[in-house]
C-alpha positions, 0 to 999 in steps of 0.5 A: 540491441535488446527490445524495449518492452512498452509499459502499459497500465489498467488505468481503469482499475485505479479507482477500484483499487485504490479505494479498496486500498484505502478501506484495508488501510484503515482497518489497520488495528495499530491505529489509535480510535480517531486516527485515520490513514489518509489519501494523498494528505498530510498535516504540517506536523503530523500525519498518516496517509497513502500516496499512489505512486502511479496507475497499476503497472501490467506486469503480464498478460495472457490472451486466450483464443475465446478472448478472455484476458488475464492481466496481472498488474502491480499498484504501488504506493507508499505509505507516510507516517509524519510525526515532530517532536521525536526522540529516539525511542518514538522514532523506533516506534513510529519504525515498527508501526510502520513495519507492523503494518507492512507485516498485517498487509502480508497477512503476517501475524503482528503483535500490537499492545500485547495482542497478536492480529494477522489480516485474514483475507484480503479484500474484494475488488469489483469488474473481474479484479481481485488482489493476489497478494500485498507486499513490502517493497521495503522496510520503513526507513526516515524519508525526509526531514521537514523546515519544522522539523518533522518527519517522513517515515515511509515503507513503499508497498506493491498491491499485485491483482489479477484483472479478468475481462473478454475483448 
C-alpha cells in the first residue's frame, strides 16, 4: 500500500500573500473607475471579489544542512464575477473579462478597450517570500445561478511562491 503524503501549510504567509493578492487584483485595468475586486464579499446582484480557497498548500521542501528552508507553496483562489440581467452577448463579456484577467496575471498581454496591457512584474512579498508565478487553473465558466437570478461566473487561480527562512 503506497504512503499517503501529509499535507502540510505555510499558514504564516496567508496573510501576506493575500493582501498582495488583493493589491494586484485591483490594479487590474479592466476594471471600471470606482470598481473594485473584494474579498470574500459580494452584492445580492452584483459583484467582483477573491475568495481564498485554503492556506498556502507546501507543494515542496528542500532543507539544507546550515538550516536554510526552501519551500514552495501553492495559494489558491477563485475569483467571482456577479452580475443579473444578463443576455448572451453580456455573459460573453463578463466570460472574457474574466479570461482577460487570468491572461494579465500570467502576465500575458491583454487587449482591453482597444488598448493592449500586459502586467510587468509580479508583486513583492515580505518575510523571504516572493510569488513565482500566477496561473489559471481554469477558464472561466458560469458557476451558479442565484434565486434572483443573478450569476456567478468564476476562473480559479493557483499563486505559486517560494518561502525562504533557517530553522
Amino acid at each position: 500500500m503506497a504512503e499517503q503524503k501529509q499535507v502540510k501549510y505555510d499558514i504564516d504567509g496567508y496573510e501576506a500573500v493575500t493582501s498582495a493578492l488583493r493589491e494586484l487584483l485591483n490594479q487590474y485595468p479592466g476594471l471600471s473607475e470606482n470598481d473594485e475586486i473584494t474579498f470574500a464579499t459580494l452584492g445580492e446582484d452584483s459583484g467582483k471579489a477573491m475568495f481564498p480557497v485554503s492556506s498556502s498548500v507546501i507543494e515542496t521542501e528542500k532543507r539544507s544542512v546550515t538550516g536554510k528552508v526552501t519551500e514552495v507553496c501553492i495559494y489558491p483562489f477563485y475569483v467571482i464575477y456577479r452580475a443579473s440581467g444578463l443576455n448572451e452577448n453580456r455573459k460573453a463579456k463578463v466570460k472574457e473579462w474574466l479570461d482577460n484577467l487570468g491572461k494579465w496575471l500570467e502576465q500575458k498581454k491583454v487587449l482591453i478597450d482597444d488598448k493592449e496591457y500586459q502586467l510587468a512584474e509580479l508583486p513583492p512579498l515580505t518575510d523571504g517570500r516572493k510569488f513565482l508565478s500566477i496561473s489559471r487553473q481554469t477558464a472561466s465558466y458560469l458557476d451558479t445561478v442565484n434565486e434572483n437570478q443573478s450569476e456567478n461566473w468564476t476562473i480559479y487561480i493557483y499563486a505559486r511562491y517560494q518561502y525562504e527562512y533557517y530553522k
